[in-house]
Structures are given as C-alpha cells and as structure tokens.
N, CA, C and O atoms as a Tinker XYZ file with bonds, in Angstrom:
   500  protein
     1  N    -29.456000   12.207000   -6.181000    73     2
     2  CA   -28.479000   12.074000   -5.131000    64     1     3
     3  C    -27.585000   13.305000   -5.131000    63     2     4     5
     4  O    -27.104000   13.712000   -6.188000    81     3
     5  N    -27.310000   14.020000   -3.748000    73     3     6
     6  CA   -26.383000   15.173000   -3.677000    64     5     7
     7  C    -24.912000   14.677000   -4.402000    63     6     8     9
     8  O    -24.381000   13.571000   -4.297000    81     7
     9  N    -24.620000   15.401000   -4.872000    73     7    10
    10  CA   -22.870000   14.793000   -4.608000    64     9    11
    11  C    -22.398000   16.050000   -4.742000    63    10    12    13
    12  O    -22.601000   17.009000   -5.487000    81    11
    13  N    -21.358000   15.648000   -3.339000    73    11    14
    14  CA   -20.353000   17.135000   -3.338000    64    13    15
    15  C    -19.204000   17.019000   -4.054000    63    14    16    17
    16  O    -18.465000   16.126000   -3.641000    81    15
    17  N    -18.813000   17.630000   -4.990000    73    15    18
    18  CA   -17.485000   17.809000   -5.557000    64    17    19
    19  C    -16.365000   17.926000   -4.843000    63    18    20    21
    20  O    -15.478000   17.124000   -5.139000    81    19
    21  N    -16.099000   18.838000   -3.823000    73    19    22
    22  CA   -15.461000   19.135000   -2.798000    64    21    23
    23  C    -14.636000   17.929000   -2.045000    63    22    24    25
    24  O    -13.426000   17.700000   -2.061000    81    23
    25  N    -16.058000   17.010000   -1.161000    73    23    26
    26  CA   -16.062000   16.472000   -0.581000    64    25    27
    27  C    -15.071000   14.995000   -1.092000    63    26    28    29
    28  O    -14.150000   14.338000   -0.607000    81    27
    29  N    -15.996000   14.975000   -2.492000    73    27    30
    30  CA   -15.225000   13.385000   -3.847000    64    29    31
    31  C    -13.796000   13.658000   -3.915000    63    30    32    33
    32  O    -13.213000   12.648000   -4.310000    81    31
    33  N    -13.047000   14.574000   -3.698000    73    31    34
    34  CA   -11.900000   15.560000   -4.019000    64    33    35
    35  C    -10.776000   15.533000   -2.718000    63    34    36    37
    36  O     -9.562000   15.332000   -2.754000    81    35
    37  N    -11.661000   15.812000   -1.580000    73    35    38
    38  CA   -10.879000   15.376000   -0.485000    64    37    39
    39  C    -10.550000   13.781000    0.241000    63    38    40    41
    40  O     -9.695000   13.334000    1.006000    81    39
    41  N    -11.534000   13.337000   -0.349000    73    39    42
    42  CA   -11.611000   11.814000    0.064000    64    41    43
    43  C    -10.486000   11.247000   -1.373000    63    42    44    45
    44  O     -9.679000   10.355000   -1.110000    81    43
    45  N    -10.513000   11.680000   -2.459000    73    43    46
    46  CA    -9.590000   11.338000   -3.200000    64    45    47
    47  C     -8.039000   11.430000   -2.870000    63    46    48    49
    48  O     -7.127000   10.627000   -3.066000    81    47
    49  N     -8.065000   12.644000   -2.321000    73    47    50
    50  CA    -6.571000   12.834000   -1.968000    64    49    51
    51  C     -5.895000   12.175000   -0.710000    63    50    52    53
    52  O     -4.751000   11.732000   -0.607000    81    51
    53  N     -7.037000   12.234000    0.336000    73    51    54
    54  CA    -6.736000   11.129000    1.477000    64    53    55
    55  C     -6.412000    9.938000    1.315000    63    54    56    57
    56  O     -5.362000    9.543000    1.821000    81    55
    57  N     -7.336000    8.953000    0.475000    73    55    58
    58  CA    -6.787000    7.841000   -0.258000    64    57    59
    59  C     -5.422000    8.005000   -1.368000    63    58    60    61
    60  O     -4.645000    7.063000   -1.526000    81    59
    61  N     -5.252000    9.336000   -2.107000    73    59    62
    62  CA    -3.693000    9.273000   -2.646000    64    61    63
    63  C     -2.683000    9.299000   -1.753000    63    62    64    65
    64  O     -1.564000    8.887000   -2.055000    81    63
    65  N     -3.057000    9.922000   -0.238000    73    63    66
    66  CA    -1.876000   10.661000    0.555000    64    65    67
    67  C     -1.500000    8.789000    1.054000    63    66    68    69
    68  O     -0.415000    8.239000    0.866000    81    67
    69  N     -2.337000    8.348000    1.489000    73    67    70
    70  CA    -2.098000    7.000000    2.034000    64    69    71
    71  C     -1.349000    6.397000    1.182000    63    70    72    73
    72  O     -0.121000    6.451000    1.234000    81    71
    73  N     -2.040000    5.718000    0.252000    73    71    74
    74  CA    -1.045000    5.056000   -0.505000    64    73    75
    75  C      0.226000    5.573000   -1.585000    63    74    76    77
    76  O      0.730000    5.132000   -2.618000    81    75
    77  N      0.408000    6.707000   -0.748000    73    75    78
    78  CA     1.660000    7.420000   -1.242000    64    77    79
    79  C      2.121000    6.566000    0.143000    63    78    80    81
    80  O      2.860000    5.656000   -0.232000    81    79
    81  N      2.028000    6.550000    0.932000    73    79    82
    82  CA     2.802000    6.438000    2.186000    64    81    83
    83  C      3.332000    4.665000    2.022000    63    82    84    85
    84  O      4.431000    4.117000    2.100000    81    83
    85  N      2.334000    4.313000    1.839000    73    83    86
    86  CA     2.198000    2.897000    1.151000    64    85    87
    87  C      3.644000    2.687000    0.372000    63    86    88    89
    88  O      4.719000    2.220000    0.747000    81    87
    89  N      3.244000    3.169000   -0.717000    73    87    90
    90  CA     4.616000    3.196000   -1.533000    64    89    91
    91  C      5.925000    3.439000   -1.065000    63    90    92    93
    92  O      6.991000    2.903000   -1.368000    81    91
    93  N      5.630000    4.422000   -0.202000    73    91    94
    94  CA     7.141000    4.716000    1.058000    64    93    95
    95  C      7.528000    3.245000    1.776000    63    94    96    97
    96  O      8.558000    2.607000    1.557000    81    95
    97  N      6.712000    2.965000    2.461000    73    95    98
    98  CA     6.888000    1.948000    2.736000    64    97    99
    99  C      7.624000    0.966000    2.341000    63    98   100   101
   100  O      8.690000    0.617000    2.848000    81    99
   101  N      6.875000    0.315000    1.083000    73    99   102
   102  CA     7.400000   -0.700000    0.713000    64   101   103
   103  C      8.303000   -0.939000    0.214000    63   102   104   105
   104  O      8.751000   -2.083000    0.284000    81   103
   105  N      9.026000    0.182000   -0.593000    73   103   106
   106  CA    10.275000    0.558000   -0.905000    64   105   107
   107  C     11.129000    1.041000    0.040000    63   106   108   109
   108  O     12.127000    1.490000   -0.523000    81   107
   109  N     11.221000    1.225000    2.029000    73   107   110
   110  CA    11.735000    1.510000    2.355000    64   109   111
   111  C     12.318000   -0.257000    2.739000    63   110   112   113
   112  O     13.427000   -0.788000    2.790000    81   111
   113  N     11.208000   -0.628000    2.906000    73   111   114
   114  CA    10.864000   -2.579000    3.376000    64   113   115
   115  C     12.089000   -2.738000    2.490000    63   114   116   117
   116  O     13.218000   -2.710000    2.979000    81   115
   117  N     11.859000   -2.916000    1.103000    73   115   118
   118  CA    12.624000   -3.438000    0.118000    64   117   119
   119  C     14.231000   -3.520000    0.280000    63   118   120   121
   120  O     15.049000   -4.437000    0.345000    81   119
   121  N     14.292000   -1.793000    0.319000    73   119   122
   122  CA    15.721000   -1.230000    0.625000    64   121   123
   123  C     16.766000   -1.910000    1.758000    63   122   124   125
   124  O     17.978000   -2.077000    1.898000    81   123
   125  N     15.549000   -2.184000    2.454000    73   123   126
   126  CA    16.352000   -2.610000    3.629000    64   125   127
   127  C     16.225000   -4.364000    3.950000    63   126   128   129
   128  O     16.495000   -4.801000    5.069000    81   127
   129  N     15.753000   -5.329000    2.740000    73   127   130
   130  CA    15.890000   -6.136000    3.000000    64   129   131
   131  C     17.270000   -6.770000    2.175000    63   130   132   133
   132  O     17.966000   -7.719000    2.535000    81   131
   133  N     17.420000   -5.904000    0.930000    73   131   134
   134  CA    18.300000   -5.679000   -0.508000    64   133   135
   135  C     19.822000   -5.218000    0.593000    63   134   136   137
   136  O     20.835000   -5.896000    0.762000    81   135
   137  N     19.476000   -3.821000    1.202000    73   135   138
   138  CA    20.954000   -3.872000    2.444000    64   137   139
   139  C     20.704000   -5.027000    3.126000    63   138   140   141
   140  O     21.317000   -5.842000    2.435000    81   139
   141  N     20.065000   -5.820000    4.289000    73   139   142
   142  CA    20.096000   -7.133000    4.646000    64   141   143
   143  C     21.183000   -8.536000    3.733000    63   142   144   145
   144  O     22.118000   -9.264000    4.065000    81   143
   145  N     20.559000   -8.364000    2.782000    73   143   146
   146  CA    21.641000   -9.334000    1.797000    64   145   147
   147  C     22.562000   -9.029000    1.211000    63   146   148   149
   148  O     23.478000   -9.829000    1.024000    81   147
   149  N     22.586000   -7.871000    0.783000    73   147   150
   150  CA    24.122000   -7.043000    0.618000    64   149   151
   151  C     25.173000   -7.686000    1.815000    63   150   152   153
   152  O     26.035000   -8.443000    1.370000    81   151
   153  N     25.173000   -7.498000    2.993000    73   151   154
   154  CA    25.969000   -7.482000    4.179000    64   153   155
   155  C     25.715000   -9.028000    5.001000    63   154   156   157
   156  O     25.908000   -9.056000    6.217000    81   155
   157  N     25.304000  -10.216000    4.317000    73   155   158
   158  CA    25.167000  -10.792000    4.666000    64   157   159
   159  C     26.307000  -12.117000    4.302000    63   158   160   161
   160  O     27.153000  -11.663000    3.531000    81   159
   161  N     26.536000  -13.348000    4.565000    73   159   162
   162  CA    28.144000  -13.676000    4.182000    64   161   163
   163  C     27.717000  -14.391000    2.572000    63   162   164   165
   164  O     28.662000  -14.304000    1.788000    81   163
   165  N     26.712000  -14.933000    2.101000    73   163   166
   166  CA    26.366000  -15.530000    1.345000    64   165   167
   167  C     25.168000  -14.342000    0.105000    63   166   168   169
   168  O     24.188000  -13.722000    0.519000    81   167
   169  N     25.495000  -14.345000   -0.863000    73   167   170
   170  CA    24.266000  -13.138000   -1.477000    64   169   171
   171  C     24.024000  -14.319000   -3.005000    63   170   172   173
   172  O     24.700000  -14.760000   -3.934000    81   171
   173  N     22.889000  -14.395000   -2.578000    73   171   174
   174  CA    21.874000  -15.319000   -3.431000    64   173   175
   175  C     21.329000  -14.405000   -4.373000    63   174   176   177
   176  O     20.649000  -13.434000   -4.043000    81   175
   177  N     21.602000  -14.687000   -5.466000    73   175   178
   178  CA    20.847000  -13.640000   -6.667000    64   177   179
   179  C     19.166000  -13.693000   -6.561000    63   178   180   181
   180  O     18.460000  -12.687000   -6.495000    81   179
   181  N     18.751000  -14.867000   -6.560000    73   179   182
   182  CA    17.280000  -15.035000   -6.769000    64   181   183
   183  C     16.577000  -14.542000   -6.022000    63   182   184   185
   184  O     15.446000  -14.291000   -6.438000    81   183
   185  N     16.917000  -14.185000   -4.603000    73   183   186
   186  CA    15.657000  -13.748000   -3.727000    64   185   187
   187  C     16.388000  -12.316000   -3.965000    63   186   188   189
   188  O     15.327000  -11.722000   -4.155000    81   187
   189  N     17.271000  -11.390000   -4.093000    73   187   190
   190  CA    17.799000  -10.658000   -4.211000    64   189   191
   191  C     17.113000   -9.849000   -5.113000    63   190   192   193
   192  O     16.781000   -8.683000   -4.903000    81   191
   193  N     16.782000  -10.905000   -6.757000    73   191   194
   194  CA    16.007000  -10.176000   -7.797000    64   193   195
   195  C     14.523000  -10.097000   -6.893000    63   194   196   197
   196  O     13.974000   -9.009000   -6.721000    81   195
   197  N     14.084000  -11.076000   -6.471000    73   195   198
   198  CA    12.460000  -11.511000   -5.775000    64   197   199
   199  C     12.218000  -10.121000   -5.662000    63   198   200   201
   200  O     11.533000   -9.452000   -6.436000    81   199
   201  N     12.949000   -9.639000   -4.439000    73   199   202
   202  CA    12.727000   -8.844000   -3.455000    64   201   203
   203  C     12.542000   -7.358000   -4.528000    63   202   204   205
   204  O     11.514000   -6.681000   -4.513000    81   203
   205  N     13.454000   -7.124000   -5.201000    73   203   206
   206  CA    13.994000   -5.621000   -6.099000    64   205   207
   207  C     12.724000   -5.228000   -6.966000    63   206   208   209
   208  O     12.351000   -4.079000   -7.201000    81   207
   209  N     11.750000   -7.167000   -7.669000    73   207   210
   210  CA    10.776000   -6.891000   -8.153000    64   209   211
   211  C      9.562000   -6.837000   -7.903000    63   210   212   213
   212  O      8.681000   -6.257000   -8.536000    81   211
   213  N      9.460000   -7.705000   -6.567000    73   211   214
   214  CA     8.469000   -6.917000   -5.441000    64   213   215
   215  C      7.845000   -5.732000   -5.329000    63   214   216   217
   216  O      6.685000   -5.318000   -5.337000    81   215
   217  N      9.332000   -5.143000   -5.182000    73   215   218
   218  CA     9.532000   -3.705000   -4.777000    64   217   219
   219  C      8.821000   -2.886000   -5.886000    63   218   220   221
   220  O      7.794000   -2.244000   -5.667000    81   219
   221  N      9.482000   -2.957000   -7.179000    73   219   222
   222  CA     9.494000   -2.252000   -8.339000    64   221   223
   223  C      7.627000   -2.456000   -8.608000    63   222   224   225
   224  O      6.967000   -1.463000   -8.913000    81   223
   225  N      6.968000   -3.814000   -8.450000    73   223   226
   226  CA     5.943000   -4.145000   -9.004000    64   225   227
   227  C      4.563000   -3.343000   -8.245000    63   226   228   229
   228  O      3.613000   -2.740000   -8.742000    81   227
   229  N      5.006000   -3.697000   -6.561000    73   227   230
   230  CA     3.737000   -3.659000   -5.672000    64   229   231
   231  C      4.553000   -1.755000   -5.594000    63   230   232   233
   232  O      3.644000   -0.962000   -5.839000    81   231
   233  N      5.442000   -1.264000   -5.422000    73   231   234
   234  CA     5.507000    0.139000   -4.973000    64   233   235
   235  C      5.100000    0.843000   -6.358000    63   234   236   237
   236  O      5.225000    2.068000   -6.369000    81   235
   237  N      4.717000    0.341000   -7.310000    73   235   238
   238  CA     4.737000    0.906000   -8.472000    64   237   239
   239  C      3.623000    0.756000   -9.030000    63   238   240   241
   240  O      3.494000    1.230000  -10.159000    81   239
   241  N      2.113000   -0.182000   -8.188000    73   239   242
   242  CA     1.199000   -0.552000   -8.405000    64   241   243
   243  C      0.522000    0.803000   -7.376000    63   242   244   245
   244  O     -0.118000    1.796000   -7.721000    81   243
   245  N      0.948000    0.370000   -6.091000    73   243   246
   246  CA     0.287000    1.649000   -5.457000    64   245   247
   247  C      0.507000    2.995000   -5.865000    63   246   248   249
   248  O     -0.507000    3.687000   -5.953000    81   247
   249  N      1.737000    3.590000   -6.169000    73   247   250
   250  CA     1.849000    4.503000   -6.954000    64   249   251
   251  C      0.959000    5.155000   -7.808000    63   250   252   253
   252  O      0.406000    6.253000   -7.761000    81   251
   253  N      0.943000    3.833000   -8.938000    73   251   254
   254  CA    -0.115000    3.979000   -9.763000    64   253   255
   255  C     -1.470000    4.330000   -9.926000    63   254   256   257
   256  O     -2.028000    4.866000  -10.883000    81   255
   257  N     -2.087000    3.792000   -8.414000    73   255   258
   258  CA    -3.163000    3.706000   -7.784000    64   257   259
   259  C     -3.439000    4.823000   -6.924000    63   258   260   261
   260  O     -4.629000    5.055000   -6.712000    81   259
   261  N     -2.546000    5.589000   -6.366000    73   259   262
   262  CA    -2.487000    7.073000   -5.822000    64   261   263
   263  C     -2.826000    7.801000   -6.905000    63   262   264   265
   264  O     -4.003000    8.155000   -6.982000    81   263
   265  N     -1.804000    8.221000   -8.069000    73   263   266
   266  CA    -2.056000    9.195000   -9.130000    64   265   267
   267  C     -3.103000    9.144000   -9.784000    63   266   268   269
   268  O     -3.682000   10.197000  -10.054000    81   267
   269  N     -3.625000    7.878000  -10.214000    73   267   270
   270  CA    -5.095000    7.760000  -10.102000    64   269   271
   271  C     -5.923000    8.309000   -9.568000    63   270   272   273
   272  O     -6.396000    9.143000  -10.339000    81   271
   273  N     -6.415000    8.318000   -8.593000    73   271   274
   274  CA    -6.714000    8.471000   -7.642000    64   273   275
   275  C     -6.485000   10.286000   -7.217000    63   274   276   277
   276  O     -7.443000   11.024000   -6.983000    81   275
   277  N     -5.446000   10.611000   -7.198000    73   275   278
   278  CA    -5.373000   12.002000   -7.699000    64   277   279
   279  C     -5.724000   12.992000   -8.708000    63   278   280   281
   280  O     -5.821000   14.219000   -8.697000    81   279
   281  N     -5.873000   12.147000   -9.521000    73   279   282
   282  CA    -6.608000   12.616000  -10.975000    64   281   283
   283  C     -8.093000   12.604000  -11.049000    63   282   284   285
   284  O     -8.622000   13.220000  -11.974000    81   283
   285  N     -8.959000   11.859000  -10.025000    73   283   286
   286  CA   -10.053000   11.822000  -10.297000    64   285   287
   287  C    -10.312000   10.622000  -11.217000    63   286   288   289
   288  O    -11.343000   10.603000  -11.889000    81   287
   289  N     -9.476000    9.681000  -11.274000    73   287   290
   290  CA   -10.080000    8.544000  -11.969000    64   289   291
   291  C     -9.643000    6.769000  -10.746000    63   290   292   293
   292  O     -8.627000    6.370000  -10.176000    81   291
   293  N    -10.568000    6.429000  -10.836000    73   291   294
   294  CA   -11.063000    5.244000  -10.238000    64   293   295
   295  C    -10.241000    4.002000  -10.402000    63   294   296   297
   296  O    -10.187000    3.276000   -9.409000    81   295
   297  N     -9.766000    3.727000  -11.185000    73   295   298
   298  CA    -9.187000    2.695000  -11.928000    64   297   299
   299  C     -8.161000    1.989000  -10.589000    63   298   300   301
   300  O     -8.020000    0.767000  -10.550000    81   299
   301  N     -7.710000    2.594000   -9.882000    73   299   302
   302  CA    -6.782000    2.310000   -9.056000    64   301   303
   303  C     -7.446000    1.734000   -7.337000    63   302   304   305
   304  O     -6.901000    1.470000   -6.266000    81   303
   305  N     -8.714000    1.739000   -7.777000    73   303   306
   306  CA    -9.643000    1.313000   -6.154000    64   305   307
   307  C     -9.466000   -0.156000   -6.339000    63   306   308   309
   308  O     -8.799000   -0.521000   -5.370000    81   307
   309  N     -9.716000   -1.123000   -7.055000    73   307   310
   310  CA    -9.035000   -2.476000   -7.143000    64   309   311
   311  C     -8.059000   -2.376000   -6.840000    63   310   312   313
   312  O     -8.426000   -2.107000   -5.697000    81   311
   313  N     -7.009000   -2.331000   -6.766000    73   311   314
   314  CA    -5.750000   -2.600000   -6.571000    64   313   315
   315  C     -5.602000   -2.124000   -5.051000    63   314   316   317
   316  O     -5.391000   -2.830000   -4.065000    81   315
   317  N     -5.727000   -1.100000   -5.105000    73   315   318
   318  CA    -5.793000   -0.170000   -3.813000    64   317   319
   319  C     -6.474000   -1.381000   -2.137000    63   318   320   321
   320  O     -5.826000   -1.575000   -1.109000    81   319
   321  N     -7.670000   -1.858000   -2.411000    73   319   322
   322  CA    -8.242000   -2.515000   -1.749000    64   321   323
   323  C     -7.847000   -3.974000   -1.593000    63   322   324   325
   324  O     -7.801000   -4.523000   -0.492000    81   323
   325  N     -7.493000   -4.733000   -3.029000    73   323   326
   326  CA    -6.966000   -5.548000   -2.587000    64   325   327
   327  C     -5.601000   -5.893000   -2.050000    63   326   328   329
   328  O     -5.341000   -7.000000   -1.579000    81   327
   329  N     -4.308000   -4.404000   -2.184000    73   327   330
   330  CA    -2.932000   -5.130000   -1.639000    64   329   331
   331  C     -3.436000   -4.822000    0.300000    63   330   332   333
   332  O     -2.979000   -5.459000    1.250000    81   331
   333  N     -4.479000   -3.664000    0.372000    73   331   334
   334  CA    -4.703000   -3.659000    1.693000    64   333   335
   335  C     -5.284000   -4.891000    2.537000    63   334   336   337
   336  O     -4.893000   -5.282000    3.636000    81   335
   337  N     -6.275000   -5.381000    1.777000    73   335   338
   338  CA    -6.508000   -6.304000    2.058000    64   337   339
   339  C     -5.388000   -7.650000    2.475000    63   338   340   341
   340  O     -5.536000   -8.239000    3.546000    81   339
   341  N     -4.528000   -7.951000    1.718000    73   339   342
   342  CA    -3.153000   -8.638000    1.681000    64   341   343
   343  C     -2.669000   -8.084000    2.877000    63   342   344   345
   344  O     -2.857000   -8.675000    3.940000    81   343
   345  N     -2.135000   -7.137000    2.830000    73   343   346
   346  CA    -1.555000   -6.540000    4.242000    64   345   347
   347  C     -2.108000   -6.673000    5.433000    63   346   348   349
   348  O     -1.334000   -6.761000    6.386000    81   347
   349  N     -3.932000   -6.733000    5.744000    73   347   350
   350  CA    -4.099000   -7.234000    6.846000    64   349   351
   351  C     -3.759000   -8.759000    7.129000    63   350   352   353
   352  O     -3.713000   -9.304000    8.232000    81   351
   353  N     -3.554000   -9.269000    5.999000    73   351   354
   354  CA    -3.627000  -10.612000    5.909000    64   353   355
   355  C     -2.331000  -11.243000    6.597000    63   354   356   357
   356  O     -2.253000  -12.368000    7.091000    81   355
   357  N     -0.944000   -9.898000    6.489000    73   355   358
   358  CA     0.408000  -10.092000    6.989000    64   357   359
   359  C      0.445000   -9.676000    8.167000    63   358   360   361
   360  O      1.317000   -9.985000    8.980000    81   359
   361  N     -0.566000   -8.882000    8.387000    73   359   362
   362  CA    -0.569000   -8.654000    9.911000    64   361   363
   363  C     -1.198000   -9.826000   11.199000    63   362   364   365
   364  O     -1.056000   -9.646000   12.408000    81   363
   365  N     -1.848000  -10.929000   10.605000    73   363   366
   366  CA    -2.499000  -11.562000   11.073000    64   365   367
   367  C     -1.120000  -13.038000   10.983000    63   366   368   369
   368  O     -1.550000  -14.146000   11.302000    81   367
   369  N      0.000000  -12.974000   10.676000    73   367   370
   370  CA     0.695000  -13.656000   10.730000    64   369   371
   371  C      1.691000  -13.349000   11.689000    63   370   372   373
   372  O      2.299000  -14.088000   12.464000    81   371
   373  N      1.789000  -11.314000   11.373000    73   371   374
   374  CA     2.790000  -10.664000   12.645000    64   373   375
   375  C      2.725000  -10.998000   14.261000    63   374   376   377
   376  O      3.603000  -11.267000   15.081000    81   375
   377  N      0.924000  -10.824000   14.375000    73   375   378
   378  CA     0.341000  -11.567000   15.412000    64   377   379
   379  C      0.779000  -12.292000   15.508000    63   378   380   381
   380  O      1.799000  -12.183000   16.188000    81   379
   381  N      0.518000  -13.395000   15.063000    73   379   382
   382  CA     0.613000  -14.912000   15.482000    64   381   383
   383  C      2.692000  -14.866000   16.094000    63   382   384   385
   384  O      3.062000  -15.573000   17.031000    81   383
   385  N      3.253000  -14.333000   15.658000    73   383   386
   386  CA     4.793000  -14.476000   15.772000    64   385   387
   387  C      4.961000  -13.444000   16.741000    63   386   388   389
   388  O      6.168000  -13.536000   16.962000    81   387
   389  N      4.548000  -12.544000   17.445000    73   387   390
   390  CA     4.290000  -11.783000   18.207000    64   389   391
   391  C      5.264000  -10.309000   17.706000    63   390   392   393
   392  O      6.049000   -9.559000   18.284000    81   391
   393  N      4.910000  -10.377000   16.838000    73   391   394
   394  CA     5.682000   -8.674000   16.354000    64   393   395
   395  C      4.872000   -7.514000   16.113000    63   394   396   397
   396  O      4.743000   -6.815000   15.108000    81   395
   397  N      4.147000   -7.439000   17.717000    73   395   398
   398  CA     3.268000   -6.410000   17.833000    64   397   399
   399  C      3.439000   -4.694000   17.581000    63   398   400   401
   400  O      2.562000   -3.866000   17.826000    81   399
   401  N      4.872000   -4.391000   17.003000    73   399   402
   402  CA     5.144000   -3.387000   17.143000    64   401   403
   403  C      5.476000   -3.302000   15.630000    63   402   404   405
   404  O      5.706000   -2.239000   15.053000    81   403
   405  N      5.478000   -4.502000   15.054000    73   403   406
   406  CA     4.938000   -3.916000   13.429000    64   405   407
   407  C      3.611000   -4.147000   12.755000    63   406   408   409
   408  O      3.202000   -3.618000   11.721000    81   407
   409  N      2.909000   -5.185000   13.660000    73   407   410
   410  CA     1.480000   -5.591000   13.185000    64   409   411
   411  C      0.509000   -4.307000   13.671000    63   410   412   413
   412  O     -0.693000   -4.376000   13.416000    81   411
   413  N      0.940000   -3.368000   14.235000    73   411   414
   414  CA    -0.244000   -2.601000   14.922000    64   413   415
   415  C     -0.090000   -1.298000   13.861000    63   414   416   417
   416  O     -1.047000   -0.734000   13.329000    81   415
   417  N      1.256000   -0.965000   13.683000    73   415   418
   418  CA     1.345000    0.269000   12.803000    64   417   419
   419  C      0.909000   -0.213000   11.163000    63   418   420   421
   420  O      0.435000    0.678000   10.458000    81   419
   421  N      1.060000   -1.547000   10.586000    73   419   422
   422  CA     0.624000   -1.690000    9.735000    64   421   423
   423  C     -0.597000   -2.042000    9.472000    63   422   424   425
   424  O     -1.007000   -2.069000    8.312000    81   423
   425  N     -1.366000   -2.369000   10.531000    73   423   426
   426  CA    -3.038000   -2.845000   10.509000    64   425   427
   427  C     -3.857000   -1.501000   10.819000    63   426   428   429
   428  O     -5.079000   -1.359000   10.764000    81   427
   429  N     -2.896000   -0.560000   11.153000    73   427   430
   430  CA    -3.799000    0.768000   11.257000    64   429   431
   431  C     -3.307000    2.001000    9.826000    63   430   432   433
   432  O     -3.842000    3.084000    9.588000    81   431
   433  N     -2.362000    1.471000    9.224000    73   431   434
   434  CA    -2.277000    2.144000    7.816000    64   433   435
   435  C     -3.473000    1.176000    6.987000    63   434   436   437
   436  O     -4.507000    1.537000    6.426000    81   435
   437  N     -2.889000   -0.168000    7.156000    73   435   438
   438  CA    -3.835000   -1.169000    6.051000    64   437   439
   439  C     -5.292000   -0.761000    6.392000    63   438   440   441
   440  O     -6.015000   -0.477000    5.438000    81   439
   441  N     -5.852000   -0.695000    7.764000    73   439   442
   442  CA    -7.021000   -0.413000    7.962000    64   441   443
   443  C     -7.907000    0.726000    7.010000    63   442   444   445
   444  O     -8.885000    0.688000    6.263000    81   443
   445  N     -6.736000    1.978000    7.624000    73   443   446
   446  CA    -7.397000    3.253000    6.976000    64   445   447
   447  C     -7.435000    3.481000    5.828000    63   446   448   449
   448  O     -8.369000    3.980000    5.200000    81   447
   449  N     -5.974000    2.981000    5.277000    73   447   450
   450  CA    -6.664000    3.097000    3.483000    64   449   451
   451  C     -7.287000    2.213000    3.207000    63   450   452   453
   452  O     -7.448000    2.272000    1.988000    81   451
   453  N     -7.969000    1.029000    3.765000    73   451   454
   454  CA    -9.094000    0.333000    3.157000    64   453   455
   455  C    -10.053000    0.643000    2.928000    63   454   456   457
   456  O    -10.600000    0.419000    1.848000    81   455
   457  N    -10.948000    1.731000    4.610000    73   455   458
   458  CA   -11.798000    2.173000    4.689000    64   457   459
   459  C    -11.604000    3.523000    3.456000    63   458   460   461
   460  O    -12.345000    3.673000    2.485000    81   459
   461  N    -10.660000    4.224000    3.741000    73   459   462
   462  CA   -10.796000    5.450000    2.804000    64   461   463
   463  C    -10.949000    5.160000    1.102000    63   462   464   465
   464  O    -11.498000    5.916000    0.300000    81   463
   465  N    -10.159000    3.559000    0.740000    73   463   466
   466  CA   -10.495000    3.769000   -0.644000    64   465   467
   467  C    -11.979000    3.340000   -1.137000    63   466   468   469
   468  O    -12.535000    3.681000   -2.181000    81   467
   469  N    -12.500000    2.450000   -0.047000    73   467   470
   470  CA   -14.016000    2.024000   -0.368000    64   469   471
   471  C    -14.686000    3.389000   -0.121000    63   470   472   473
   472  O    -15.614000    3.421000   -0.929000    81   471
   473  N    -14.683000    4.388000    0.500000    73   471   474
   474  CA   -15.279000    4.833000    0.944000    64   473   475
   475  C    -15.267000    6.325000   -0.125000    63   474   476   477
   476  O    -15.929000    7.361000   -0.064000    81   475
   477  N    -14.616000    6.042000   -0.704000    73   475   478
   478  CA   -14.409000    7.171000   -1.665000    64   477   479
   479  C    -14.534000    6.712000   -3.278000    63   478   480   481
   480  O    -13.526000    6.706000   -3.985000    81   479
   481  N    -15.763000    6.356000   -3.768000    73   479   482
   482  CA   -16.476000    5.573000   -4.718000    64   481   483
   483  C    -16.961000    6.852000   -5.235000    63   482   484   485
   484  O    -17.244000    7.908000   -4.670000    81   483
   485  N    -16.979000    6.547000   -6.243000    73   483   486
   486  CA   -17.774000    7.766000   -7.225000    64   485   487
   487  C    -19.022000    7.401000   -6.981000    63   486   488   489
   488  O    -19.273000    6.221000   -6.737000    81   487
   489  N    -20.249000    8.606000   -7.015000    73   487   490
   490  CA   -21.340000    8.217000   -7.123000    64   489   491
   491  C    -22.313000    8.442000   -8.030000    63   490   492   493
   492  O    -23.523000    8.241000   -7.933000    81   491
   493  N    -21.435000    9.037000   -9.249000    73   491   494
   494  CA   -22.266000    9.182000  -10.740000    64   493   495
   495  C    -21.453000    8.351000  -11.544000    63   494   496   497
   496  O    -20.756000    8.916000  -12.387000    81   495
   497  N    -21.401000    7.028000  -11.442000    73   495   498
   498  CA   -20.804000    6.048000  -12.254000    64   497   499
   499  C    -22.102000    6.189000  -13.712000    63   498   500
   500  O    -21.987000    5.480000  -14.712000    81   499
C-alpha cells in the first residue's frame, strides 16, 4: 500500500486545527454560561461547579486529542469521534427547538471533524 507521509501529516493537522477550534468553543460555551450565573439573582454552586468541569474535562479532552494528533500519534481518534459524534447528537435536539442558527454552525464543525478524524487513520498500524 502507497502511503504518503505528506499527505498522513496534513490530514493530521486538519483534524488538530479542528479540534483546536473545538476546544475554543467549548470553553467559550462554558465562559459564558459561568458569566450567565454570575449575573443572575440566585448563583447555585452545583451547576456552577457542573459547568467549570465540563469545561475543564471535555475542552481538555479535545485538547488532548489535537496534540495528539499533532504529534503523529493516534490515541486521540476515539475521543475525537466520539464527542463529535455527541455533538451531532445536540444538534438534533437544536433542531427539534428550532435554533437553527446554532444547530447548522455546529453540525458543520461536528460534521467535518468527524469526517477528517476517521479519515485520517494510519495505514501502517
């Protein structure tokens, strides 16, 4: 089987650049649900922590899964595939509630890094 080095290399970094963005994301989500309850008249510790370790867990999983992934090691395509997977799964609820103007930008990030992290498999396992 050919395999281009090049090619394993750019598809690696496409899948890091994404779920770098990923990580932006969800920590921007976070930030602004953490200000949400800040400024709100009642501030409940528990969903307060929920939310902070959310944040810390899933932005710190993709993270993880980028630099991976930047390095040339694999380890991070599980993870990678399944929070995307999850995410279409939130988009299919955005639908249903009609918040088409966040279900479309997130079903076309969730989309592409799905396709890009399957699609960027080593092929001398």
């Amino acid at each position: 089987m050919n395999h281009d080095p090049a090619k394993a290399a750019k598809a690696r970094a496409l899948v890091a650049s994404l779920l770098f963005i990923e990580t932006g994301v969800i920590l921007a989500l976070a930030l602004w649900l953490i200000g949400l309850t800040l400024i709100s008249d009642s501030i409940e510790i528990y969903p307060l922590l929920g939310v902070f370790i959310f944040a810390l867990l899933g932005g710190g999983g993709l993270a993880a899964s980028a630099i991976g992934y930047r390095r040339g090691k694999y380890f991070g395509r599980s993870p990678a595939v399944l929070a995307n997977l999850i995410a279409l799964g939130v988009v299919s609820y955005q639908v249903e509630a009609d918040l088409w103007w966040v279900a479309g930008p997130l079903a076309a990030l969730a989309g592409a890094t799905l396709i890009a992290a399957l699609r960027a498999i080593p092929t001398d396992l």
